[in-house]
C-alpha positions as CSV (number, residue, x, y, z in Angstrom):
1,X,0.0,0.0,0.0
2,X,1.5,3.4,-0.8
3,X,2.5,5.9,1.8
4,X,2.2,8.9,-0.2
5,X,0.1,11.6,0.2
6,X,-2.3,10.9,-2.6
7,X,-3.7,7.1,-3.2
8,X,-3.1,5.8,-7.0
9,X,-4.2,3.5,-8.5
10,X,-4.1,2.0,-12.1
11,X,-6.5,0.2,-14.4
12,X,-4.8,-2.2,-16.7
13,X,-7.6,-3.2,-19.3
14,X,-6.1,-6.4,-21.4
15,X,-7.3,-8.1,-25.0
16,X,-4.7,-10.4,-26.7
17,X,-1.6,-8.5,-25.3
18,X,0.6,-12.0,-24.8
19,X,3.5,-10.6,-26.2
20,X,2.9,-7.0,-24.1
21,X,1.5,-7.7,-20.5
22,X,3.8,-9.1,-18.3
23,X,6.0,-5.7,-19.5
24,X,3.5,-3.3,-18.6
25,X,2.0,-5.1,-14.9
26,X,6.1,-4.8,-14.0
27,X,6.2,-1.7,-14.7
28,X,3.4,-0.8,-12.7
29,X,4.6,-3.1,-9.4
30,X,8.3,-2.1,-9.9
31,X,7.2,1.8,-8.9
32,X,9.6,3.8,-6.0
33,X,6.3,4.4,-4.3
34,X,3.8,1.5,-4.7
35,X,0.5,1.8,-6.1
36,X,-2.3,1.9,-3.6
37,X,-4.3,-0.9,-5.9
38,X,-3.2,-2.5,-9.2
39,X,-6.6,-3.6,-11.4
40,X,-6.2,-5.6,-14.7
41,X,-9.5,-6.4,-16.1
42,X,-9.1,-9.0,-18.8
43,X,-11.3,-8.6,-21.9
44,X,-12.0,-12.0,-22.9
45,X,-8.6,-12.3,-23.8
46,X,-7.8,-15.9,-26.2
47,X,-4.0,-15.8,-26.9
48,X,-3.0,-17.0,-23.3
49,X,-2.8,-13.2,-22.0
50,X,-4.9,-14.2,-19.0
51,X,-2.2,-16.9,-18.5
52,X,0.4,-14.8,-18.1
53,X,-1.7,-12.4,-15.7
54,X,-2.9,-15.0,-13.5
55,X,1.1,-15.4,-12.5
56,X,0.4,-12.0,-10.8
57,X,-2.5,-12.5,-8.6
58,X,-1.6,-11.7,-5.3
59,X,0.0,-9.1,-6.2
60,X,-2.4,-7.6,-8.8
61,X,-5.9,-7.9,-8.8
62,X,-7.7,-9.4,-11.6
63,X,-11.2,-8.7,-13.3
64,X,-12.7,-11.1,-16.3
65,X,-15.3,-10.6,-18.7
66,X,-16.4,-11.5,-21.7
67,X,-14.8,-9.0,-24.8
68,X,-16.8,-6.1,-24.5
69,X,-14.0,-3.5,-26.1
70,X,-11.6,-1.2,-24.3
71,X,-13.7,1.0,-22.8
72,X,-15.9,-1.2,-21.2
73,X,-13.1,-2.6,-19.4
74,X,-12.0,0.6,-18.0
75,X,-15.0,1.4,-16.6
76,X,-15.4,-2.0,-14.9
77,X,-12.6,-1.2,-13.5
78,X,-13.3,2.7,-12.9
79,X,-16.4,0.8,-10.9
80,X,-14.3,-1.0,-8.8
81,X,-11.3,1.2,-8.2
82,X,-13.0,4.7,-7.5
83,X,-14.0,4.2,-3.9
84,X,-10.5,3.1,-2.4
85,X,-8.1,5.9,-4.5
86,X,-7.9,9.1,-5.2
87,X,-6.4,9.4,-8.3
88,X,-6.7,6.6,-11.2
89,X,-5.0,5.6,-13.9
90,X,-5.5,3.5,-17.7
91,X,-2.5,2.3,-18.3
92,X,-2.7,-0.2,-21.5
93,X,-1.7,-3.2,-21.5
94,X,1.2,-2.3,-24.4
95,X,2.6,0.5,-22.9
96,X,4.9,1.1,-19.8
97,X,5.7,3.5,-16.8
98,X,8.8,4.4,-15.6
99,X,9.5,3.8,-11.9
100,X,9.0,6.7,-10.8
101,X,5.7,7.3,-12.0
102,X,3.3,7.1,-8.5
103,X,5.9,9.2,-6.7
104,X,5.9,12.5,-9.2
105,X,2.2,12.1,-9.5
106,X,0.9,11.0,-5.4
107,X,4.0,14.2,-4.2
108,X,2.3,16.8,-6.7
109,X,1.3,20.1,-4.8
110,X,-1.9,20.4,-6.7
111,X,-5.0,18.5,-6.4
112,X,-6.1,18.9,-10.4
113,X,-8.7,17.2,-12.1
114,X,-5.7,15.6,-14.6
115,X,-2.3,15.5,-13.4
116,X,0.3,13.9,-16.1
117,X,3.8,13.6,-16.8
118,X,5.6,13.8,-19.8
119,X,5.8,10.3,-21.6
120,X,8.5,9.0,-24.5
121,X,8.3,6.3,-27.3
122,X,10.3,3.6,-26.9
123,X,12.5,4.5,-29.2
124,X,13.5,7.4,-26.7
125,X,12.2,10.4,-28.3
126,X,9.9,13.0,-26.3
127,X,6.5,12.8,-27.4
128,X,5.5,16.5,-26.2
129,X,6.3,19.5,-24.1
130,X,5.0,22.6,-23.1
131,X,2.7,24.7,-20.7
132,X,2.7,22.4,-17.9
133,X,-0.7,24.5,-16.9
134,X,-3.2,24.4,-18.8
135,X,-7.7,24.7,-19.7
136,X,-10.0,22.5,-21.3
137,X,-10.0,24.9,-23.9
138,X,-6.2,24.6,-24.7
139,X,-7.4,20.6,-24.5
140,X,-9.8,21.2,-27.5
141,X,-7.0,23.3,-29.4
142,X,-3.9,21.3,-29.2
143,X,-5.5,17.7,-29.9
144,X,-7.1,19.6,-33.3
145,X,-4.1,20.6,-34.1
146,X,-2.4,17.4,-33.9
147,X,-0.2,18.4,-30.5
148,X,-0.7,15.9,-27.7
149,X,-0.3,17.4,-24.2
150,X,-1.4,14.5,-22.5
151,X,-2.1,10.9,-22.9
152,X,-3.9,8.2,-21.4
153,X,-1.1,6.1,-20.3
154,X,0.1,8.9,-17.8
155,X,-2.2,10.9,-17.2
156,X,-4.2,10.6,-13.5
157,X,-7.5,11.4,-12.8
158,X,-9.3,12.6,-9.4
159,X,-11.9,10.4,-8.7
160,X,-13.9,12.4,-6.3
161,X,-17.0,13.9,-7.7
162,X,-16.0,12.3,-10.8
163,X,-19.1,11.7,-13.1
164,X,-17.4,10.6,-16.8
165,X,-16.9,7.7,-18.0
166,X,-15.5,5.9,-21.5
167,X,-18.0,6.2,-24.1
168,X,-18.4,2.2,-25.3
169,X,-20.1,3.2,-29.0
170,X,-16.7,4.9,-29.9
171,X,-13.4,2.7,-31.4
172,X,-11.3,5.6,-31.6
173,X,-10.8,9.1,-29.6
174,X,-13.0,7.8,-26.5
175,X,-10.0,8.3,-24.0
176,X,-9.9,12.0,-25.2
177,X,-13.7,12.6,-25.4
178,X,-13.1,10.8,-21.3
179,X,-10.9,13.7,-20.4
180,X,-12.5,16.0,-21.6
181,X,-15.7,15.3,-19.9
182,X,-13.9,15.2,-16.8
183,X,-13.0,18.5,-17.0
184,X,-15.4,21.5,-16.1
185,X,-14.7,24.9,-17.8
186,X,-12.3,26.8,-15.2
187,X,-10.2,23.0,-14.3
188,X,-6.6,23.3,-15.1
189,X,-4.6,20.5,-16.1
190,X,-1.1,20.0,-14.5
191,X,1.4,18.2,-15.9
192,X,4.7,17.3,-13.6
193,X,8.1,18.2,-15.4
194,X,8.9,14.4,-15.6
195,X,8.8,11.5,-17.9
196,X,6.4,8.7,-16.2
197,X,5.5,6.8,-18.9
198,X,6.9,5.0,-22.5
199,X,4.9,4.2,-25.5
200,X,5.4,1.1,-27.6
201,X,3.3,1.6,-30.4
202,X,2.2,-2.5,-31.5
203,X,1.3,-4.4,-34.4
204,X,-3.0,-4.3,-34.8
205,X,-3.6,-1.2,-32.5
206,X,-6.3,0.8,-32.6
207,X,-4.2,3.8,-33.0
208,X,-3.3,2.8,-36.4
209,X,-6.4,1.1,-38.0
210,X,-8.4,3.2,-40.5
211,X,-10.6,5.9,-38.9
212,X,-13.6,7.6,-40.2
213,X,-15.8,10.4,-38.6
214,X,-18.5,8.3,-36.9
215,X,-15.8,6.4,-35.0
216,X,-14.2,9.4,-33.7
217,X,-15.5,10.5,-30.2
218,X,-13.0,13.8,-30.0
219,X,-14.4,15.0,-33.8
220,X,-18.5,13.9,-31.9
221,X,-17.3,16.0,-28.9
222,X,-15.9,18.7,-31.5
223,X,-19.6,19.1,-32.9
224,X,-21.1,18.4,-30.0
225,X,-19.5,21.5,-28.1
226,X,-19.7,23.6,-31.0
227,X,-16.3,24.1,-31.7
228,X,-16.6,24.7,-35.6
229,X,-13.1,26.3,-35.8
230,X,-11.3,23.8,-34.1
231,X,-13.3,20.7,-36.0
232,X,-12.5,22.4,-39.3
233,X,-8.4,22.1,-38.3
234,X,-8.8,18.4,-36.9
235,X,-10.8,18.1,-40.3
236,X,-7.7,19.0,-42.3
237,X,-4.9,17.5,-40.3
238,X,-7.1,13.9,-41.0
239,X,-7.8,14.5,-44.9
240,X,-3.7,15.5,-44.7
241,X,-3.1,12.1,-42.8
242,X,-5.6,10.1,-45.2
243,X,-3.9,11.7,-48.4
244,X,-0.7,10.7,-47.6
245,X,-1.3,7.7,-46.7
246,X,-2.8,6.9,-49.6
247,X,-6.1,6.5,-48.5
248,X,-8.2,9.1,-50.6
249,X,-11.2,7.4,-50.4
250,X,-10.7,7.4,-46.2
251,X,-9.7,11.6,-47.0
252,X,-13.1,12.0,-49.1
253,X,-15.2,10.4,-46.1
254,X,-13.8,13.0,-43.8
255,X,-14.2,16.0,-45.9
256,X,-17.9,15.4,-45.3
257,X,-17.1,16.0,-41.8
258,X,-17.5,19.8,-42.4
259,X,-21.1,19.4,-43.0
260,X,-22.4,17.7,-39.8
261,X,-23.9,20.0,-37.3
């Protein structure tokens, strides 16, 4: 049980991550300050994953269920986490934390709704930094843009009075569309002046499957919050990606984009 000041603790949702897991559940027991609970909900895994995870009970708690997507197994284990912590995280089961990850984030002086460090790829190269402050709005801005301030794999989030939760009809964008509901208008964002996580990009995720508008939750919550200017960017930087890629037909499906209300 951690000593610190605030009580973390991490949600490790797994599907089919054999190759991934037992990486990412070390990382999260081999912290300088412990975790206050370690969750790893198993989505109906079939490739042995649950296996591998089962060598950690004790140590780890587990959930199964039947495959009901990513987001249903964070909130299953939102559910079961957000009484005993105060700060969460979704770490997947792909991607690592460095060890000193609880301590920056349980020793931080403010009591934000997100507090996140800075993360790497593993090839070693810093994914962002910036404004270690920051609003909602700036949120909205920097993900149309491209930028990526923070990211779900260190980024912890207060559970009191917490309401959101990960939207289940959505395959891509749902974590953002998460934080952003967290978030009311006048919430800051903090983000410690330390690298707490790495991400391993791997073969099949959903980061690099083809997207169109109806599976985007950030370009719903774009329209949904009426943030035309900002939707017509994200619009751009996605035809850009689609067109480059190759995919015209992909770049054609979100130019319609500018004409949903």
């Amino acid at each position: 049980m951690s000593s610190c000041s605030k009580r973390i603790g991490v949600v490790i949702p797994v599907y089919n991550k054999f190759n991934f897991v037992e990486r990412t559940i070390q990382s999260a027991l081999n912290q300088k300050e412990s975790f206050h609970r370690i969750i790893v909900v198993d989505d109906g895994s079939t490739d042995g994953s649950l296996d591998l995870i089962k060598k950690y009970e004790g140590s780890v708690e587990i959930i199964t269920q039947k495959n009901g997507g990513v987001s249903n197994a964070r909130n299953r284990g939102l559910d079961e986490i957000r009484n005993s912590v105060d700060y969460v995280l979704f770490l997947d089961a792909d991607d690592e934390l460095t060890s000193n990850y609880v301590f920056n984030i349980s020793n931080c002086s403010f009591d934000s709704r997100l507090i996140a460090t800075y993360r790497i790829r593993s090839s070693g190269e810093l994914v962002y930094r910036g404004n270690r402050h920051f609003s909602k709005e700036t949120l909205f801005e920097s993900w149309s843009k491209g930028e990526s301030p923070i990211w779900t794999g260190c980024t912890a989030v207060r559970v009191h009075g917490l309401k959101a939760r990960f939207n289940e009809s959505y395959s891509h964008g749902e974590d953002r569309q998460f934080f952003l509901n967290c978030l009311q208008s006048n919430d800051e964002i903090t983000i410690i002046d330390e690298i707490g996580a790495i991400y391993h990009k791997s073969p099949g995720s959903l980061s690099s499957e083809y997207i169109k508008p109806s599976q985007d939750a950030f370009f719903h919550c774009l329209v949904e919050n009426g943030k035309y200017f900002y939707r017509s960017i994200y619009i751009l930087k996605r035809v850009k990606t689609a067109l480059i890629g190759g995919r015209f037909i992909n770049a054609l499906v979100w130019i319609t984009g500018f004409f949903r209300r």
